[in-house]
C-alpha positions in Angstrom: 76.4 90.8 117.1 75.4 88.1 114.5 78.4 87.9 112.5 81.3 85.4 111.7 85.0 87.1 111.1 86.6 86.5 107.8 89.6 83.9 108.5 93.0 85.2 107.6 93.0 83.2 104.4 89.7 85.2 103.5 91.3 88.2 104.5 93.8 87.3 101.6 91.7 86.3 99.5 89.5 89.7 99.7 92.7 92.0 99.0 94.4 89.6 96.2 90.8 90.6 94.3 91.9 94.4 94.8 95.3 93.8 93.0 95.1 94.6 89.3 96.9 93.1 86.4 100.6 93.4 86.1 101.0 95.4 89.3 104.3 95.1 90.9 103.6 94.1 94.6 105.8 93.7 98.1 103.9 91.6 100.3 105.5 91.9 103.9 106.2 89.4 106.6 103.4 88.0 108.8 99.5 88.2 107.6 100.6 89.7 104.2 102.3 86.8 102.8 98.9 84.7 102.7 97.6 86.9 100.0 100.6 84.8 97.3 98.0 81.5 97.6 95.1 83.9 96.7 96.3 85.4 93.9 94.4 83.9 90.8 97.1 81.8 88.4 95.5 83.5 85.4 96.3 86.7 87.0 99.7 88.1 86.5 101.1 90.2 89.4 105.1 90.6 90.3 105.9 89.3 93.6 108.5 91.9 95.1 110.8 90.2 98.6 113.4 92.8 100.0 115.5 90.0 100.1 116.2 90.5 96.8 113.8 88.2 94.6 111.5 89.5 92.0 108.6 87.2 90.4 107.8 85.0 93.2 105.1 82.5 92.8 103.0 80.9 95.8 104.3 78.8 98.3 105.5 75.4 97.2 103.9 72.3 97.9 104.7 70.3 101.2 107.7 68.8 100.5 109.0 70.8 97.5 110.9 73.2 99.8 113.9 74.6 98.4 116.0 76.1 101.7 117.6 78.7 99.2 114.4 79.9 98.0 112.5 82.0 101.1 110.8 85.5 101.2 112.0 88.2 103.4 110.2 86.1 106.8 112.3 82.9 105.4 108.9 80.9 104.4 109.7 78.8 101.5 108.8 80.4 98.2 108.1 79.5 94.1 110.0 81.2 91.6 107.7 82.1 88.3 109.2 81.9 85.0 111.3 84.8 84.2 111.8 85.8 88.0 115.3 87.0 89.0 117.3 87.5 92.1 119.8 90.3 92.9 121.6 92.2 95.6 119.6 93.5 99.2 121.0 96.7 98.0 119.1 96.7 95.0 116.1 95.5 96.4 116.1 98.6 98.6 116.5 100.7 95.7 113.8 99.2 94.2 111.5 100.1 97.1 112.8 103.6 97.9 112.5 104.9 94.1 108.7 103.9 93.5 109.2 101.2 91.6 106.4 99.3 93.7 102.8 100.0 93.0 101.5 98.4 95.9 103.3 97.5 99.2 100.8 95.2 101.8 102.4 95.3 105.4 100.3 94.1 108.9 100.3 96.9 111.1 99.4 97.8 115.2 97.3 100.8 114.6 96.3 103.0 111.7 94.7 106.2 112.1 91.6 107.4 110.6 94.3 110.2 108.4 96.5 106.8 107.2 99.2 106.8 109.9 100.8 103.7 110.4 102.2 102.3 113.0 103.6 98.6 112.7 107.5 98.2 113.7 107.4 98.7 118.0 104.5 98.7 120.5 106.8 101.2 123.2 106.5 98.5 125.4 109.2 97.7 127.7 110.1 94.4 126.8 108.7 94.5 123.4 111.6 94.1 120.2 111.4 96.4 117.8 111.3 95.3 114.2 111.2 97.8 111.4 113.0 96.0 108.8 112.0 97.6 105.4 108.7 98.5 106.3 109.3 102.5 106.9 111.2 102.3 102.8 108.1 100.5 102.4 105.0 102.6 103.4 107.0 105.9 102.0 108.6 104.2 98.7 105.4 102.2 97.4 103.2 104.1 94.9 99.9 102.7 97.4 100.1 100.9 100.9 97.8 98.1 102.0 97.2 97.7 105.7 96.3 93.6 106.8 95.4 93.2 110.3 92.7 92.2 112.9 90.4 94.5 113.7 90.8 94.6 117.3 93.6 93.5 119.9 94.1 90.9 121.7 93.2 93.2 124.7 89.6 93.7 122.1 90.8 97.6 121.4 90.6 99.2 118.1 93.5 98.8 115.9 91.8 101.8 113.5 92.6 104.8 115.9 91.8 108.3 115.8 95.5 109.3 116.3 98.6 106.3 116.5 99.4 105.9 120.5 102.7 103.6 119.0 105.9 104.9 117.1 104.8 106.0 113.6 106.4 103.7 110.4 105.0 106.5 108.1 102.8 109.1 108.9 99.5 109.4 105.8 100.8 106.6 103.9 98.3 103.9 104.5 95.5 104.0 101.2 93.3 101.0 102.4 92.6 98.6 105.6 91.8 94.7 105.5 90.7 93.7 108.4 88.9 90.8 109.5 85.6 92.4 110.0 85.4 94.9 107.1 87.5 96.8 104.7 88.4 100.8 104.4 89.8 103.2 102.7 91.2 106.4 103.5 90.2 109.2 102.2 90.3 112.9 102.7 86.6 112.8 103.9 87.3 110.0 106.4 87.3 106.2 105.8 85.1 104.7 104.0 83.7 101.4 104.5 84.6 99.4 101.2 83.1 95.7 102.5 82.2 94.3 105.9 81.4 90.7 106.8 77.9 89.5 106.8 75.9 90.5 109.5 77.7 93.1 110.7 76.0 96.6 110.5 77.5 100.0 109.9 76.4 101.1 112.9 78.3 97.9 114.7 81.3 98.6 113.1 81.3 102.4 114.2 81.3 101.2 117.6 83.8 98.7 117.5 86.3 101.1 116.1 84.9 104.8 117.7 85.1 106.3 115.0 82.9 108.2 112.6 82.8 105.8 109.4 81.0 106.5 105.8 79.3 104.1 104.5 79.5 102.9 100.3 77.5 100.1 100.9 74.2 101.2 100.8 
């Protein structure tokens, strides 16, 4: 296959162009907090952390750190004018009642319907994590999916059915991926954008699943 992956900040990079203006977005810990550097400064989106901050900015220069300032993974984080703080109880409310229009969260597996499955592999010695992710997927008005492509092991994280413990079951509207972006839709998923040099017909293989193709 003749084809370079998109690195993680390209990942972030692709899905900060998907987010309109003024949308109110939850970025969750891991892969999803790259996409704060990416978002254009003449762009306004609302940073959302479960933590309990609202109108974060990107990450602050090296050295600029303030220690009481940090996202819901503890990275060191901006505040933009007019951003506030409040209660983890609030924060939670915020998520469950649908005040988010777009939650992005990195995930296992998603299924071709938009399962998602990101909190616990069912391995033995594997920690579960769920945090706010299952308030998440359910409370936010669309979900973005950020992951690889593939495991480690080189299997399919886009799955016809989840094999790990759900997070939400049909909740997941779009995948970035290193390789290629899709959508779910009630036909199947649809192949929004795939790195150069990488053919549909590639990319069906790699994940095993039927894929339709917008791109032509």
């Amino acid at each position: 296959m003749s084809h370079t992956k998109w690195t993680r900040e390209q990942m972030a990079a692709r899905l900060a162009r998907d987010i309109p203006e003024g949308a109110i977005v939850n970025l969750g810990i891991g892969l999803p907090t790259l996409v704060a550097a990416q978002i254009p400064a003449e762009r306004e989106v609302i940073l959302h952390s479960e933590n309990g901050v609202l109108g974060m900015g990107p990450p602050p220069p090296a050295g600029e750190e303030d220690p009481d300032l940090i996202n819901a993974g503890k990275q060191p984080v901006t505040l933009l004018p007019g951003g506030a703080f409040f209660h983890h109880a609030d924060s939670f409310a915020m998520m469950r009642g649908g005040h988010l229009d777009i939650c992005v969260l990195g995930g296992f597996q998603v299924s071709e319907r938009g399962d998602l499955a990101n909190w616990h592999t069912g391995a033995p010695d594997a920690i579960p994590a769920v945090g706010g992710a299952m308030d998440l997927a359910i409370g936010a008005k669309k979900t973005f999916v950020m992951m690889e492509l593939l495991s480690k092991a080189g299997e399919s994280k886009i799955v016809r059915e989840c094999s790990y413990p759900l997070t939400a079951a049909r909740c997941v509207a779009r995948v970035y991926t290193d390789l290629a972006v899709l959508e779910v839709t009630p036909q199947g998923l649809r192949v929004l954008d795939r790195v150069p040099g990488l053919a549909h017909e590639e990319l069906q293989a790699l994940t095993g699943l039927p894929l339709i193709d917008s791109m032509e």
